[in-house]
C-alpha positions in Angstrom: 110.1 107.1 105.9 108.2 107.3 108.8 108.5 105.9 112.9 105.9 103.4 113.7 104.8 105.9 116.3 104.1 108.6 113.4 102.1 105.9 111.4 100.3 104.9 114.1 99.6 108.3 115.0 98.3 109.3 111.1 96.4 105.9 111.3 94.5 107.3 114.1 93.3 110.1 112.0 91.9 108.1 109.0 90.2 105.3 111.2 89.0 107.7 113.6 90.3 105.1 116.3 93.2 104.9 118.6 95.8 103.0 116.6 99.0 102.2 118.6 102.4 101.5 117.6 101.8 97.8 118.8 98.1 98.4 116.4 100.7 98.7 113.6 103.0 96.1 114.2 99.8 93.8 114.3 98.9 95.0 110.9 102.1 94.6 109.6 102.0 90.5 110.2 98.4 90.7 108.6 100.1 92.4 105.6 103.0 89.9 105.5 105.1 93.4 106.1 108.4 93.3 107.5 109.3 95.9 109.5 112.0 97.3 111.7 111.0 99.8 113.8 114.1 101.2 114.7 114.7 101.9 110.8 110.9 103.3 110.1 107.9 102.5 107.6 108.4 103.7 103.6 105.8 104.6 101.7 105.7 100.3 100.4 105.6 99.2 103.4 102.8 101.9 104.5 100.5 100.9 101.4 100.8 97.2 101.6 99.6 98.0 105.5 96.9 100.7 104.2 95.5 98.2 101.5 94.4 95.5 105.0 93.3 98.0 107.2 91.6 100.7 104.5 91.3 99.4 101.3 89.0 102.0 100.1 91.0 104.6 101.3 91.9 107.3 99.0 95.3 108.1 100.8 97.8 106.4 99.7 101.4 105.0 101.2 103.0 107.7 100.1 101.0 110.5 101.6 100.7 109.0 104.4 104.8 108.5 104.6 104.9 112.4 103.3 106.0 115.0 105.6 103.0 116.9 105.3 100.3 115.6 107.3 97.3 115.5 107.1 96.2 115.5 103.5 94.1 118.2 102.5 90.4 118.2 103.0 89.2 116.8 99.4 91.7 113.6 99.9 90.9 112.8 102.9 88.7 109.5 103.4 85.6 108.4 105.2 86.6 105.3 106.6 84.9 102.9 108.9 86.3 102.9 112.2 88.8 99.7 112.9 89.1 98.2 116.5 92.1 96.5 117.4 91.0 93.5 119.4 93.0 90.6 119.9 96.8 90.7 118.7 97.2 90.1 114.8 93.6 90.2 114.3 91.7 93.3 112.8 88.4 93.4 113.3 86.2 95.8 111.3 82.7 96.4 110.5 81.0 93.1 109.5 78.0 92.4 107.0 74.7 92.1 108.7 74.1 88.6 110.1 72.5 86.1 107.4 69.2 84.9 108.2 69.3 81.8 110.4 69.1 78.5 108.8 67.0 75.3 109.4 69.1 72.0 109.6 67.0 68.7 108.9 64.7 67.5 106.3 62.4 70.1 105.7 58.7 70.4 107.7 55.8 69.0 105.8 52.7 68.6 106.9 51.0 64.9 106.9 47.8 63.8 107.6 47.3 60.3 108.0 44.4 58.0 106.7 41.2 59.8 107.1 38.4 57.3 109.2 34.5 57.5 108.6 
């Protein structure tokens, strides 16, 4: 087990972001993770948290709960960074925008009734 502090600390090495211990707290009600920190975060708890903010991370809840920190060089990920924006949202890199649409009945050119 691990402080909130400590995670949000090791957080702050895979997203290559500040993370704080509030950061964390925010993730953990996007999870649907309980936690206590004056008990600390097991390695549960930590993946359920890792699998919102870094899915495609290759570290997993128990490493990052591990007293040994960081992971060696060949685990660790390349992970987008991750702001923290707004409490209990997470906002990461987004697809590019989609082309615009056109609303109404689509543009068809008539001609009206040719005079001689």
């Amino acid at each position: 087990m691990i402080s909130v502090q400590e995670l949000a600390r090791r957080l702050s090495d895979l997203v290559a972001a500040p993370v704080t211990s509030h950061d964390v707290e925010d993730v953990a009600d996007a999870a649907g993770v309980r936690i206590d920190p004056s008990r600390g975060i097991d390695a549960g708890q930590a993946q359920q948290m890792l699998d919102v903010v870094a899915p495609s991370a290759s570290v997993t809840g128990t490493m990052i709960v591990a007293s040994s920190w960081p992971p060696p060089e060949p685990v660790r990920p390349t992970v987008a960074p991750i702001m923290f924006s707004s409490p209990g949202a997470v906002d990461a890199p987004s697809d590019p925008p989609a082309r615009p649409r056109r609303s109404g009945k689509a543009r068809t050119e008539r001609r009206g009734p040719r005079r001689h």
